[in-house]
mmCIF file of the N, C-alpha and C atoms, coordinates in Angstrom:
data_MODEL
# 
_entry.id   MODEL 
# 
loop_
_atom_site.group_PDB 
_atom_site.id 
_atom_site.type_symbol 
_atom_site.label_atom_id 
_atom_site.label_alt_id 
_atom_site.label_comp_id 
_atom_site.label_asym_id 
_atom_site.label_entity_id 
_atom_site.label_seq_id 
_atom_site.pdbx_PDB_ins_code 
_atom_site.Cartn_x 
_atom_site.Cartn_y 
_atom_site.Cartn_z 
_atom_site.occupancy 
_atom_site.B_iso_or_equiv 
_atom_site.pdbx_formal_charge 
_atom_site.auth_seq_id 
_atom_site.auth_comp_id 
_atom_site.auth_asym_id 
_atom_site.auth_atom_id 
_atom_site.pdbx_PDB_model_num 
ATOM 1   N N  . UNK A 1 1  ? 173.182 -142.745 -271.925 1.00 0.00 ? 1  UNK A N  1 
ATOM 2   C CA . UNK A 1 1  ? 173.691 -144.083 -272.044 1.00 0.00 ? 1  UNK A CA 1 
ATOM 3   C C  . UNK A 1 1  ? 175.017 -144.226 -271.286 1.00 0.00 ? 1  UNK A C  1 
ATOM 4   N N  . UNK A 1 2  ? 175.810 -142.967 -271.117 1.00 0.00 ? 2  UNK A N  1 
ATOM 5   C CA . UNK A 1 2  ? 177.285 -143.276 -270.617 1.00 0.00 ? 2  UNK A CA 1 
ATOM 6   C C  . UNK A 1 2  ? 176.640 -143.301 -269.056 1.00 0.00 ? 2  UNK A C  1 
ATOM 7   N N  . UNK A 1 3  ? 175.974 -142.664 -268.876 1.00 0.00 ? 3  UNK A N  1 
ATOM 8   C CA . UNK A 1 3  ? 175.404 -142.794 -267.346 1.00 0.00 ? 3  UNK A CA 1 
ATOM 9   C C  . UNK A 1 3  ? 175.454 -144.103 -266.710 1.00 0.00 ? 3  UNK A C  1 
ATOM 10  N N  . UNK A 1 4  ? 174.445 -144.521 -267.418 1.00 0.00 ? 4  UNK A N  1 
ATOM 11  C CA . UNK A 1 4  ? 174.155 -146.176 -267.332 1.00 0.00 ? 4  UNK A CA 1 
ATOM 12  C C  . UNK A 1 4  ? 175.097 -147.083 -267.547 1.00 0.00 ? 4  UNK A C  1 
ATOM 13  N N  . UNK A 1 5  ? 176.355 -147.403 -268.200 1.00 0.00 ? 5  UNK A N  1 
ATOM 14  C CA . UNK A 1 5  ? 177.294 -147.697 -268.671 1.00 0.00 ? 5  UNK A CA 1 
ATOM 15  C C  . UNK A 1 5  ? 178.339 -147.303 -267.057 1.00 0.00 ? 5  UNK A C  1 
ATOM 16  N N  . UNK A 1 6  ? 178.543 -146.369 -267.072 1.00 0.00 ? 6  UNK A N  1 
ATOM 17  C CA . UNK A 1 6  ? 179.542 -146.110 -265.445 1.00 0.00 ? 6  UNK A CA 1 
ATOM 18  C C  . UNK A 1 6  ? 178.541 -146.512 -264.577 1.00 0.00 ? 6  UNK A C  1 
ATOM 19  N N  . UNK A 1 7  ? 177.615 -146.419 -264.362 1.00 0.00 ? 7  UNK A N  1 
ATOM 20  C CA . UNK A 1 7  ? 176.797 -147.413 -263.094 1.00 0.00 ? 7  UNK A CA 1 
ATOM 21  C C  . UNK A 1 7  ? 177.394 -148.526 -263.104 1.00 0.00 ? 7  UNK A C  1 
ATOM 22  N N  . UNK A 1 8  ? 176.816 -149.356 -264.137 1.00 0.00 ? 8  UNK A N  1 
ATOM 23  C CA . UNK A 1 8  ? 177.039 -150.710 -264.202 1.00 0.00 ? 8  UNK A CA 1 
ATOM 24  C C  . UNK A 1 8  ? 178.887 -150.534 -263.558 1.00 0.00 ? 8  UNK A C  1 
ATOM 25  N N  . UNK A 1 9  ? 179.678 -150.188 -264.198 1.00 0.00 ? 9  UNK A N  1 
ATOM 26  C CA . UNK A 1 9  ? 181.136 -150.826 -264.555 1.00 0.00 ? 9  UNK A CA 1 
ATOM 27  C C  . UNK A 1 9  ? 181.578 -150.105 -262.842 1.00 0.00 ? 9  UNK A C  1 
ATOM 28  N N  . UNK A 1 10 ? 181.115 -149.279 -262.150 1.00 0.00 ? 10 UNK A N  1 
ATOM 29  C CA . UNK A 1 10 ? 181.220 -148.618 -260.989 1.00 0.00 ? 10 UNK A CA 1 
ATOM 30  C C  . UNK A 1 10 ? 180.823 -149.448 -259.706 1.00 0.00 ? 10 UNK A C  1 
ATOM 31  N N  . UNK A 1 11 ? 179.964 -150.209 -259.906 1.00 0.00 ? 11 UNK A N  1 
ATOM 32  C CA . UNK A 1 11 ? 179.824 -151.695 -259.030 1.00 0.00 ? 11 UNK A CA 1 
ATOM 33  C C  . UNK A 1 11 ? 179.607 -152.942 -260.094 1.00 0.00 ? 11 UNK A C  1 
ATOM 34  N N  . UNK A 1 12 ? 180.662 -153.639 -259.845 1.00 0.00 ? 12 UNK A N  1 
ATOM 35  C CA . UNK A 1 12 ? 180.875 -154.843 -260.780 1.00 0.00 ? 12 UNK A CA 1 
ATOM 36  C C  . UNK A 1 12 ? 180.459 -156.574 -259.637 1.00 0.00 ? 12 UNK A C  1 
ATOM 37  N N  . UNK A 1 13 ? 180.881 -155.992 -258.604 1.00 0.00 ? 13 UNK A N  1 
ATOM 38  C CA . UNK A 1 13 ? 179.994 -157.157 -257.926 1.00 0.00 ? 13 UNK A CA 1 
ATOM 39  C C  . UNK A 1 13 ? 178.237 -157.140 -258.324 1.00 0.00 ? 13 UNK A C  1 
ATOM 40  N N  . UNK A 1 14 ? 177.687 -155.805 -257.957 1.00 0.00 ? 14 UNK A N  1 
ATOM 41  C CA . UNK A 1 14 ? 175.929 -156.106 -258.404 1.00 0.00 ? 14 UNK A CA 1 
ATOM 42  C C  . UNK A 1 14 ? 176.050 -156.242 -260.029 1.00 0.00 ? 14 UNK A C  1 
ATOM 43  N N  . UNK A 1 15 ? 176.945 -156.111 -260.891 1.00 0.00 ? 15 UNK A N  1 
ATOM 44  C CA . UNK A 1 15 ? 176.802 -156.505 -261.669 1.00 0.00 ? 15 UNK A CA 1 
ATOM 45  C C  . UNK A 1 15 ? 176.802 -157.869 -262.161 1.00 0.00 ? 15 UNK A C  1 
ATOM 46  N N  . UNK A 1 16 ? 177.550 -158.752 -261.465 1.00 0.00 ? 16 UNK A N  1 
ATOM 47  C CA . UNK A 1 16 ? 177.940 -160.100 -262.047 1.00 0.00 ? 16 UNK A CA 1 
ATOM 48  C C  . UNK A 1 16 ? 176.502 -160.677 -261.773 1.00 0.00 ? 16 UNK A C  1 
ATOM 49  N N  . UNK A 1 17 ? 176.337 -160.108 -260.002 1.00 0.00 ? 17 UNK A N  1 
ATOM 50  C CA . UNK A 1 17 ? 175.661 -160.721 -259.736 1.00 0.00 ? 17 UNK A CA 1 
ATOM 51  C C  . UNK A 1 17 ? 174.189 -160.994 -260.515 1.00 0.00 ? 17 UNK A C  1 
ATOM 52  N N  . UNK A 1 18 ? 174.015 -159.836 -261.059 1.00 0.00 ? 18 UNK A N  1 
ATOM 53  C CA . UNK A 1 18 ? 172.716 -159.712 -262.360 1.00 0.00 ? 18 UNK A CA 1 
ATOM 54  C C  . UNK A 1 18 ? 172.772 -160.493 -263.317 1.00 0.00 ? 18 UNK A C  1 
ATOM 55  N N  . UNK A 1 19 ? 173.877 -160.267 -263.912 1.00 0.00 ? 19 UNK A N  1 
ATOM 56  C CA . UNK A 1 19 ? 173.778 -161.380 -265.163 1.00 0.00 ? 19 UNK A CA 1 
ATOM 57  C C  . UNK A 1 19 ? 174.293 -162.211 -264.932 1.00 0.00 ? 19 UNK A C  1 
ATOM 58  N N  . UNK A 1 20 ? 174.351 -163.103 -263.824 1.00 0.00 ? 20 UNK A N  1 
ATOM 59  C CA . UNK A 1 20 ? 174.943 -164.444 -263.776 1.00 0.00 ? 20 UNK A CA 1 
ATOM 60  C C  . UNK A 1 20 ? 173.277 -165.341 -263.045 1.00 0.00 ? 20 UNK A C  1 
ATOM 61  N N  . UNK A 1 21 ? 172.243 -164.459 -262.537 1.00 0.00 ? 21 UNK A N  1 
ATOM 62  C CA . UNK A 1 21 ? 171.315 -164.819 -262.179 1.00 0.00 ? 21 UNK A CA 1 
ATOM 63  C C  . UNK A 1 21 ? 170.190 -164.284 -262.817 1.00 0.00 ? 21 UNK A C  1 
ATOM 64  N N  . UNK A 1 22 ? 169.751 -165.116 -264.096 1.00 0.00 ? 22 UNK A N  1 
ATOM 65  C CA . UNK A 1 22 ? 168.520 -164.285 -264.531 1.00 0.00 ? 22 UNK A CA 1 
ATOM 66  C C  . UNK A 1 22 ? 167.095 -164.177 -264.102 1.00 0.00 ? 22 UNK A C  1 
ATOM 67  N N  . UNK A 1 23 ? 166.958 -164.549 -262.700 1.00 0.00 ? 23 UNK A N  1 
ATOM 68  C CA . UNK A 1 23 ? 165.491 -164.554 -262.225 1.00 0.00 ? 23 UNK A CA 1 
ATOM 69  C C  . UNK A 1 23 ? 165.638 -162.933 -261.744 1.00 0.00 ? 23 UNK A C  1 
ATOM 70  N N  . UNK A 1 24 ? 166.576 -162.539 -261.779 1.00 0.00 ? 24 UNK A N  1 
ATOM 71  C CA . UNK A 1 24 ? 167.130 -160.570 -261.119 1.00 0.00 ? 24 UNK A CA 1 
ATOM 72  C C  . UNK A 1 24 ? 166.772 -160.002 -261.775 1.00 0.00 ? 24 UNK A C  1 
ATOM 73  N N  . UNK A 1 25 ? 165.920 -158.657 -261.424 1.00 0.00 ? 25 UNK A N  1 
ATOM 74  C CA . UNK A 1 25 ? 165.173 -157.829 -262.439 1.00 0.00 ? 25 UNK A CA 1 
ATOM 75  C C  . UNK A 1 25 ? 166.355 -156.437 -262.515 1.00 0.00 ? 25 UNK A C  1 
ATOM 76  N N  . UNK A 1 26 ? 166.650 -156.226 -263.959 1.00 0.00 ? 26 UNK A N  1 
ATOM 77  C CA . UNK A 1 26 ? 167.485 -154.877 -263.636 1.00 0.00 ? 26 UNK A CA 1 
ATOM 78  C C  . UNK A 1 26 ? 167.326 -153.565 -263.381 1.00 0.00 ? 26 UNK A C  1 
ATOM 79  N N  . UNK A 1 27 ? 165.774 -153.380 -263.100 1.00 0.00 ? 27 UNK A N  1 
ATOM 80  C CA . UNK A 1 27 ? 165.256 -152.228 -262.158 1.00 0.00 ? 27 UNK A CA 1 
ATOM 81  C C  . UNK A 1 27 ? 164.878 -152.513 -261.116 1.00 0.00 ? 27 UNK A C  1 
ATOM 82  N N  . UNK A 1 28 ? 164.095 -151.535 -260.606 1.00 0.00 ? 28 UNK A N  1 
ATOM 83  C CA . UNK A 1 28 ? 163.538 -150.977 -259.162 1.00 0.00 ? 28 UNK A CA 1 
ATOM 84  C C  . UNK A 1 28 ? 161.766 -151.101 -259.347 1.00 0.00 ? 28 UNK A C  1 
ATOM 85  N N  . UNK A 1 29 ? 161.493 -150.733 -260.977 1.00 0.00 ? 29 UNK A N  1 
ATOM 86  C CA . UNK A 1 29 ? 160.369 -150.131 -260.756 1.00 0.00 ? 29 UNK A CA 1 
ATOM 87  C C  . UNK A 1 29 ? 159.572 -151.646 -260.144 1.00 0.00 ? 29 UNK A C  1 
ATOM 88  N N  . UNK A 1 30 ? 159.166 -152.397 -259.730 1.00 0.00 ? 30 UNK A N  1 
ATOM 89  C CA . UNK A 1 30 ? 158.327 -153.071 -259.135 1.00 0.00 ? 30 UNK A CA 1 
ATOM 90  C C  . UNK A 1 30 ? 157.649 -152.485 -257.646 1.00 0.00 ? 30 UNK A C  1 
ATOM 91  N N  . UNK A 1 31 ? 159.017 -151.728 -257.026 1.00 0.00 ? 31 UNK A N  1 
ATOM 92  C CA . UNK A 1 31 ? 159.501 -151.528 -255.527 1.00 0.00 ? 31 UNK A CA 1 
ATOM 93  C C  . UNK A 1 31 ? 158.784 -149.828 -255.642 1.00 0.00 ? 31 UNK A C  1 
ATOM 94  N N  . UNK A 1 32 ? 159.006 -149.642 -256.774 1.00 0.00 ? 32 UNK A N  1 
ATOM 95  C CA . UNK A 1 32 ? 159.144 -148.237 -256.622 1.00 0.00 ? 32 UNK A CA 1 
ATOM 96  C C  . UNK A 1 32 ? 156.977 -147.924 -256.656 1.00 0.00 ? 32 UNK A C  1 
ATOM 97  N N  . UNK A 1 33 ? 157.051 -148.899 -258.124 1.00 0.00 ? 33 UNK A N  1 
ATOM 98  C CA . UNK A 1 33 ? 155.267 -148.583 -258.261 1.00 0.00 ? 33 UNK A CA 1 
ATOM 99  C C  . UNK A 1 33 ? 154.726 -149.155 -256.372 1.00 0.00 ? 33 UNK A C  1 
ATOM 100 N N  . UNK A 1 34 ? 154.880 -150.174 -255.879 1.00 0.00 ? 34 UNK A N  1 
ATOM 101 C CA . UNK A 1 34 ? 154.184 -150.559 -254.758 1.00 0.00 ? 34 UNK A CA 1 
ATOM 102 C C  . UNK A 1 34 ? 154.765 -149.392 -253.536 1.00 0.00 ? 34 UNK A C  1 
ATOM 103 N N  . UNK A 1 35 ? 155.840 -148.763 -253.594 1.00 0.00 ? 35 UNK A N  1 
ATOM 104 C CA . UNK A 1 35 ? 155.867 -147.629 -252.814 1.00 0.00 ? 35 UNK A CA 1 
ATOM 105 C C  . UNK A 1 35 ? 154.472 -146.364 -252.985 1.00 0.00 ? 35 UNK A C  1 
ATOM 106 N N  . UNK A 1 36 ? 154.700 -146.175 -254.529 1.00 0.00 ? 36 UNK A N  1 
ATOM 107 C CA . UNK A 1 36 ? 153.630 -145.001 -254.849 1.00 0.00 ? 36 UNK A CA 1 
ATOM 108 C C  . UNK A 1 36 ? 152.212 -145.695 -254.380 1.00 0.00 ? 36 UNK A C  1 
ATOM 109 N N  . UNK A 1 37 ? 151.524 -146.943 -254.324 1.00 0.00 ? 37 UNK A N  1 
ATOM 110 C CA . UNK A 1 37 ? 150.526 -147.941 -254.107 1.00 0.00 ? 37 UNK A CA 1 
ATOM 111 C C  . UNK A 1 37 ? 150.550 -147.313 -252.618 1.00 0.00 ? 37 UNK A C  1 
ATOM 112 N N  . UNK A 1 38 ? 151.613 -147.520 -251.434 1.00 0.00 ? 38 UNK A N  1 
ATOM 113 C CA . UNK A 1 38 ? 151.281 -147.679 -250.337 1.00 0.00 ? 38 UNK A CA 1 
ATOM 114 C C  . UNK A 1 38 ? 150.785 -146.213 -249.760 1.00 0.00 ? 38 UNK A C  1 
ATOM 115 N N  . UNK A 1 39 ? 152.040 -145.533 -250.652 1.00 0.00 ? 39 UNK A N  1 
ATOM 116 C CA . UNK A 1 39 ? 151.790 -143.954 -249.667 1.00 0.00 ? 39 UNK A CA 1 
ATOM 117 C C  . UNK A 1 39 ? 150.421 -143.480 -250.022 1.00 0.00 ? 39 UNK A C  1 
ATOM 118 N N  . UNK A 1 40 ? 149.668 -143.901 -251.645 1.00 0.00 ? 40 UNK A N  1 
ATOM 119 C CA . UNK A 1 40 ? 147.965 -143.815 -251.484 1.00 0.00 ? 40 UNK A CA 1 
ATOM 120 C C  . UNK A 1 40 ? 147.575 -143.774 -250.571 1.00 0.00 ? 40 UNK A C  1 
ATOM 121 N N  . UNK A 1 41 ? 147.458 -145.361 -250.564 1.00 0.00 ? 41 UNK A N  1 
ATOM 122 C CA . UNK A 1 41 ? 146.635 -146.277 -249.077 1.00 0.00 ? 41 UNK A CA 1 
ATOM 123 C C  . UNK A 1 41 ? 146.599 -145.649 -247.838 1.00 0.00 ? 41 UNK A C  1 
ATOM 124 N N  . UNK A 1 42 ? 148.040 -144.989 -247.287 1.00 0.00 ? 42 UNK A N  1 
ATOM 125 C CA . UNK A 1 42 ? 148.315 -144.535 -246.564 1.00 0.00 ? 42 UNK A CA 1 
ATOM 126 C C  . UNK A 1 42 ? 147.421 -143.010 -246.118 1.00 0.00 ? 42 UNK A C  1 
ATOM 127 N N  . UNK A 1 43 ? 147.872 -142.227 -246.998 1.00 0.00 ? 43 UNK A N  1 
ATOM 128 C CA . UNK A 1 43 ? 147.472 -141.150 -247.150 1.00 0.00 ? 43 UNK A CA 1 
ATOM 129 C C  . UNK A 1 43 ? 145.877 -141.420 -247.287 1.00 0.00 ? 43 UNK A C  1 
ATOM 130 N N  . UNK A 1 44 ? 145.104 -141.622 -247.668 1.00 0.00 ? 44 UNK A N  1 
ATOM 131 C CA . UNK A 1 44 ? 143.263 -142.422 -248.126 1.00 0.00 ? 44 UNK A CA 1 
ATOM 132 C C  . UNK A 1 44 ? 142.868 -142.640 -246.170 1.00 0.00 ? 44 UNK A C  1 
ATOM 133 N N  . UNK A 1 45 ? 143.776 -143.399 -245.536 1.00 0.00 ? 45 UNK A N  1 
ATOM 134 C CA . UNK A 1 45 ? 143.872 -143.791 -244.374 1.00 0.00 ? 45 UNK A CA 1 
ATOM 135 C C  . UNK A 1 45 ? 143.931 -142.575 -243.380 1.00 0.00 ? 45 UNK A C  1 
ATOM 136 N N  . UNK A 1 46 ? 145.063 -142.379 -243.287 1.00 0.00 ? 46 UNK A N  1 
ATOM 137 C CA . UNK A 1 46 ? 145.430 -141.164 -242.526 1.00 0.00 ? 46 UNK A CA 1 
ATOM 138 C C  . UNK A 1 46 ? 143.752 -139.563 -242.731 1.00 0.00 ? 46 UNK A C  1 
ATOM 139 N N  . UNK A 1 47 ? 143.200 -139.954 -243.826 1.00 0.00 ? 47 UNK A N  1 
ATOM 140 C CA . UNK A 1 47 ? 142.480 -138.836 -243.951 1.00 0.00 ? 47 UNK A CA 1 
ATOM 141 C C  . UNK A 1 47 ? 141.058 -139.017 -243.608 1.00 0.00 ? 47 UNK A C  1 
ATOM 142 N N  . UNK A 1 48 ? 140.570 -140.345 -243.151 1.00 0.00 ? 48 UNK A N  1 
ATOM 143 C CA . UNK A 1 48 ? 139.757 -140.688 -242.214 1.00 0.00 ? 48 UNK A CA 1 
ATOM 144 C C  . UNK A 1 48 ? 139.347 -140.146 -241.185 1.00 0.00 ? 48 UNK A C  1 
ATOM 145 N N  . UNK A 1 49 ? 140.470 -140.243 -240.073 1.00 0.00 ? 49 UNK A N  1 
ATOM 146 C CA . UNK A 1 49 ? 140.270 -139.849 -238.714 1.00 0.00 ? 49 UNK A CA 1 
ATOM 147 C C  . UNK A 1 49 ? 139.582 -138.087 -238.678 1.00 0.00 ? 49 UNK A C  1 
ATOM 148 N N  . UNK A 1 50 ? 140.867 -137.001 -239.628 1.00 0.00 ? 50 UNK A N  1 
ATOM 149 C CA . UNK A 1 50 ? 140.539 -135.969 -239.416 1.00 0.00 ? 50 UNK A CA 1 
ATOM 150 C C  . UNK A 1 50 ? 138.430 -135.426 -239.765 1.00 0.00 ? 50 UNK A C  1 
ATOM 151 N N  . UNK A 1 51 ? 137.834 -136.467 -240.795 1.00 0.00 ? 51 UNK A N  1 
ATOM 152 C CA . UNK A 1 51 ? 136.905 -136.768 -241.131 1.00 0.00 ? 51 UNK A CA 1 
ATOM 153 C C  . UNK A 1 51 ? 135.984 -137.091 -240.584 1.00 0.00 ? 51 UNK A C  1 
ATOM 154 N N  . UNK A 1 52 ? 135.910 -137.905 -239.462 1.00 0.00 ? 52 UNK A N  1 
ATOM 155 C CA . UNK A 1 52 ? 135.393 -138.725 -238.305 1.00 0.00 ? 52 UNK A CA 1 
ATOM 156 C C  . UNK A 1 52 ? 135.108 -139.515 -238.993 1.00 0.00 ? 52 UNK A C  1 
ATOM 157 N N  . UNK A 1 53 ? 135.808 -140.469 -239.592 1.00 0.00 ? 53 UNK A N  1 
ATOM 158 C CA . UNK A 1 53 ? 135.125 -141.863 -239.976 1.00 0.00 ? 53 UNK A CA 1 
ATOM 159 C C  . UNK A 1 53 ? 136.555 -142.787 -239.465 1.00 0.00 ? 53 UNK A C  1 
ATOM 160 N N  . UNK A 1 54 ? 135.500 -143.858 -238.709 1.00 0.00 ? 54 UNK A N  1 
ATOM 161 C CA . UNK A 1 54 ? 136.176 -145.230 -238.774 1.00 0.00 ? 54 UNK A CA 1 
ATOM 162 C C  . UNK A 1 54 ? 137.114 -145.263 -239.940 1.00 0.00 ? 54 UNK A C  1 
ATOM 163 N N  . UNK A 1 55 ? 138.368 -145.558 -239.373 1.00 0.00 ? 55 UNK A N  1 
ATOM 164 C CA . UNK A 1 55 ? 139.606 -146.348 -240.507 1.00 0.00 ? 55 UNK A CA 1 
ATOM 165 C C  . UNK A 1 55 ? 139.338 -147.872 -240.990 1.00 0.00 ? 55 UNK A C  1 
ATOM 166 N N  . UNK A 1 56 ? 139.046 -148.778 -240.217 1.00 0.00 ? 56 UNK A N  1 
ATOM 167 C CA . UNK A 1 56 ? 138.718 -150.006 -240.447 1.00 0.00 ? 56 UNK A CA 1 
ATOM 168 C C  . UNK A 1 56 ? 137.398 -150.240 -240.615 1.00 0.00 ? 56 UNK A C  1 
ATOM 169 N N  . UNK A 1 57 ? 135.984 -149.484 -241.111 1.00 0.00 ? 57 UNK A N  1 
ATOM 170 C CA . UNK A 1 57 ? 134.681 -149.625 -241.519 1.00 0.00 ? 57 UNK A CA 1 
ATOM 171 C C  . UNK A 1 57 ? 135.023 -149.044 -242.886 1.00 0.00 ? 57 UNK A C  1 
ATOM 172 N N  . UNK A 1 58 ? 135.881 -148.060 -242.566 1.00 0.00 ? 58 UNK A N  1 
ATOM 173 C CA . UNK A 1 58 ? 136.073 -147.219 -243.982 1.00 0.00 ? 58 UNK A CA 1 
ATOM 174 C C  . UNK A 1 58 ? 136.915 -147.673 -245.070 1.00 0.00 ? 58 UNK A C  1 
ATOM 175 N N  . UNK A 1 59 ? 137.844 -148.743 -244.657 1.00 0.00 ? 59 UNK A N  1 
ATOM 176 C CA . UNK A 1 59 ? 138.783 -149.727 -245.649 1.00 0.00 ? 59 UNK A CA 1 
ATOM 177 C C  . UNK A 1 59 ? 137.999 -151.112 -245.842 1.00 0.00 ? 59 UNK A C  1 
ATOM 178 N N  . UNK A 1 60 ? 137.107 -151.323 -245.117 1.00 0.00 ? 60 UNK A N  1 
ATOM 179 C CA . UNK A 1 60 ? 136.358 -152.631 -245.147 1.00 0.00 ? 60 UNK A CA 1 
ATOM 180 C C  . UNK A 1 60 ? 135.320 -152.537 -246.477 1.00 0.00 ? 60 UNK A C  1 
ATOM 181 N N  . UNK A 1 61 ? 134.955 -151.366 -246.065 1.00 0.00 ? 61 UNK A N  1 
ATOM 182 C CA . UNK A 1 61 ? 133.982 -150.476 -246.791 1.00 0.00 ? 61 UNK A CA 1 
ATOM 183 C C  . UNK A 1 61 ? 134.360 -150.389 -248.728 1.00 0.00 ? 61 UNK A C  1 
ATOM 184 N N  . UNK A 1 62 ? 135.407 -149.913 -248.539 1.00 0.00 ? 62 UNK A N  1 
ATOM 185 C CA . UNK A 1 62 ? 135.905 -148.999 -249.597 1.00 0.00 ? 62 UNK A CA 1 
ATOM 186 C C  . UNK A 1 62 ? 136.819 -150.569 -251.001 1.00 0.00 ? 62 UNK A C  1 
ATOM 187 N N  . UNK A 1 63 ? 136.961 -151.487 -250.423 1.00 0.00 ? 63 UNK A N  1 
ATOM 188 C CA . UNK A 1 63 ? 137.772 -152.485 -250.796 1.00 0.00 ? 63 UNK A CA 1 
ATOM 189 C C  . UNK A 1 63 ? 136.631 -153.545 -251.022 1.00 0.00 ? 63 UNK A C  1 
ATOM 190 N N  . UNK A 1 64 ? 135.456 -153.811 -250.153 1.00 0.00 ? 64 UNK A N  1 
ATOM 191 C CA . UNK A 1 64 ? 134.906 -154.191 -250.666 1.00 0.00 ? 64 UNK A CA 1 
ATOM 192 C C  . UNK A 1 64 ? 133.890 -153.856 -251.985 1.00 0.00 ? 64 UNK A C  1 
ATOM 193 N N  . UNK A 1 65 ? 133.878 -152.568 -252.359 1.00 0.00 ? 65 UNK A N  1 
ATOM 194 C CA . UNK A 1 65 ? 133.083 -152.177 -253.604 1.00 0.00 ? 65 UNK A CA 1 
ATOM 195 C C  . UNK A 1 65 ? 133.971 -151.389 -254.362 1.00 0.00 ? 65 UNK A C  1 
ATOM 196 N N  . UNK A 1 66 ? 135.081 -151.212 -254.210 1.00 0.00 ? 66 UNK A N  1 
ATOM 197 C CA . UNK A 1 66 ? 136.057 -150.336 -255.516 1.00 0.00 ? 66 UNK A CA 1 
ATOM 198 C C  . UNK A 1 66 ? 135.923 -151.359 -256.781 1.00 0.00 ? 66 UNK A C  1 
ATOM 199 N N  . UNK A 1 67 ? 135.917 -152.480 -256.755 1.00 0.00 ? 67 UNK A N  1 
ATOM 200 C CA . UNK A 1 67 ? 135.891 -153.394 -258.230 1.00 0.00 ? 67 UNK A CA 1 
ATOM 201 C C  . UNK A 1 67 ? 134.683 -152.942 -259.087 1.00 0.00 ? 67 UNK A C  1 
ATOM 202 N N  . UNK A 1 68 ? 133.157 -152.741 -258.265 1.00 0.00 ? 68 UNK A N  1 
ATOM 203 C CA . UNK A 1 68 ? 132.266 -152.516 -258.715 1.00 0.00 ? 68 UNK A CA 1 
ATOM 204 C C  . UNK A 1 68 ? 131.777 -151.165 -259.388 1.00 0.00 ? 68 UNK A C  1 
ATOM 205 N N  . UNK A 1 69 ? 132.890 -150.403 -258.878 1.00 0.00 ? 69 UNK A N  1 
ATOM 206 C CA . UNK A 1 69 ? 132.162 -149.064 -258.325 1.00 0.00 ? 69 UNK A CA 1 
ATOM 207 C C  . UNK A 1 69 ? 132.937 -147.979 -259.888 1.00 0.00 ? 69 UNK A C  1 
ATOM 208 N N  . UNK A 1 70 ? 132.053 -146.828 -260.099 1.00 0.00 ? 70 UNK A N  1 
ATOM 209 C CA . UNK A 1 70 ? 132.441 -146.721 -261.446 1.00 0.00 ? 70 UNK A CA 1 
ATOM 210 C C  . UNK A 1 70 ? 133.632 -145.330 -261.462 1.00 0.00 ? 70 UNK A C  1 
ATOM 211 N N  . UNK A 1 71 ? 134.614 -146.018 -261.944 1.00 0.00 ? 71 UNK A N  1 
ATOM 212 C CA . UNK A 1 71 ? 135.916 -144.940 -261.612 1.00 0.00 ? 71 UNK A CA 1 
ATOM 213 C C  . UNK A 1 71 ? 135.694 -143.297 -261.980 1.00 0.00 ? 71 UNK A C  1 
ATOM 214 N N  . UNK A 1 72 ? 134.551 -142.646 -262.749 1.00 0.00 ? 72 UNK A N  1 
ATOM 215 C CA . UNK A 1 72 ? 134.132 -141.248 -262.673 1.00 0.00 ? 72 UNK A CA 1 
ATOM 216 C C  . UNK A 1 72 ? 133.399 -140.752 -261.896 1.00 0.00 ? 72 UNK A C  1 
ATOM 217 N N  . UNK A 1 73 ? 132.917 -141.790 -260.628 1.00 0.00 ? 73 UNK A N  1 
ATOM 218 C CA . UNK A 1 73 ? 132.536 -141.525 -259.646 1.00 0.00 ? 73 UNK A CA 1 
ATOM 219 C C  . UNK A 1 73 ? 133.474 -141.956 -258.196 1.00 0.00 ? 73 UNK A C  1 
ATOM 220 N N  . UNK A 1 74 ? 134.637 -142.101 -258.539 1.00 0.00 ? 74 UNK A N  1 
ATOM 221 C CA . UNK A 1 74 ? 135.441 -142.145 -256.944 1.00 0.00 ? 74 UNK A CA 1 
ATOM 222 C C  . UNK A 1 74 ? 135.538 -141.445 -256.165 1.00 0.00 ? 74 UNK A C  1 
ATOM 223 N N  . UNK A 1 75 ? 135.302 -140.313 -256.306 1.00 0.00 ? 75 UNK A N  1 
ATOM 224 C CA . UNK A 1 75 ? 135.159 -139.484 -255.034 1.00 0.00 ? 75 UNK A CA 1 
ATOM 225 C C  . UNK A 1 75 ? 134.150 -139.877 -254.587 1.00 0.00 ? 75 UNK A C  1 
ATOM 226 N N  . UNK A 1 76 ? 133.099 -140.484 -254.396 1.00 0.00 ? 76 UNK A N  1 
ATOM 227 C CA . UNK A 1 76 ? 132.162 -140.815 -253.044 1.00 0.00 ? 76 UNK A CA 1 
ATOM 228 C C  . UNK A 1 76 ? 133.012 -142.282 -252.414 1.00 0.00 ? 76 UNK A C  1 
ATOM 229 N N  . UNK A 1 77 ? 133.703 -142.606 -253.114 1.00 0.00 ? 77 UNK A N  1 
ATOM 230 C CA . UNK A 1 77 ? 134.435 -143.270 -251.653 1.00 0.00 ? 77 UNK A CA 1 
ATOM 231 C C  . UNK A 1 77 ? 135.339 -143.234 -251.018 1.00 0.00 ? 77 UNK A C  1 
ATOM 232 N N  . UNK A 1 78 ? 135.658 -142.036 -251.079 1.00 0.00 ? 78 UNK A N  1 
ATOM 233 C CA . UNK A 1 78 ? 136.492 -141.044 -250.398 1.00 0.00 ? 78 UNK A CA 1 
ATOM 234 C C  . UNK A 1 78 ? 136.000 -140.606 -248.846 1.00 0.00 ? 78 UNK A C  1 
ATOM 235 N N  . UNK A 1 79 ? 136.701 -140.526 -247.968 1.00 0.00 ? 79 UNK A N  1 
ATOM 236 C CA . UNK A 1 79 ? 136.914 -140.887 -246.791 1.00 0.00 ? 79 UNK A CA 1 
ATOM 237 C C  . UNK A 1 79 ? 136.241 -139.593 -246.245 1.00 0.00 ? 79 UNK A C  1 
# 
């Protein structure tokens, strides 16, 4: 808690600025989960080529049936 407490009081400009605007979220995690989201995607992507499959048949592919498709079987749409 004292951690958090000297953050805050250690920059007092991002502070005002927080609680004087409450549409401001006082974390990260939004930024942080869609980071872990991309480097997936990324990585899912990147592991195509070495594979020989099309990147863009294989995301066309894979996005159009992940809603359907039954999550104890995801590895067959794996690249």
């Amino acid at each position: 808690m004292a951690g958090a407490i000297r953050y805050g009081l250690t920059r007092p400009k991002q502070l005002r600025r927080y609680l004087g605007d409450g549409r401001l979220s006082n974390d990260n995690n939004d930024a942080e989960h869609g980071g872990e989201s991309e480097g997936i995607t990324y990585t899912l992507i990147e592991t195509t080529e070495p594979n020989g499959v099309d990147p863009q048949a294989w995301l066309t592919n894979f996005l159009g049936c992940i809603a359907e498709h039954r999550i104890n079987r995801i590895d067959e749409l794996l690249p």
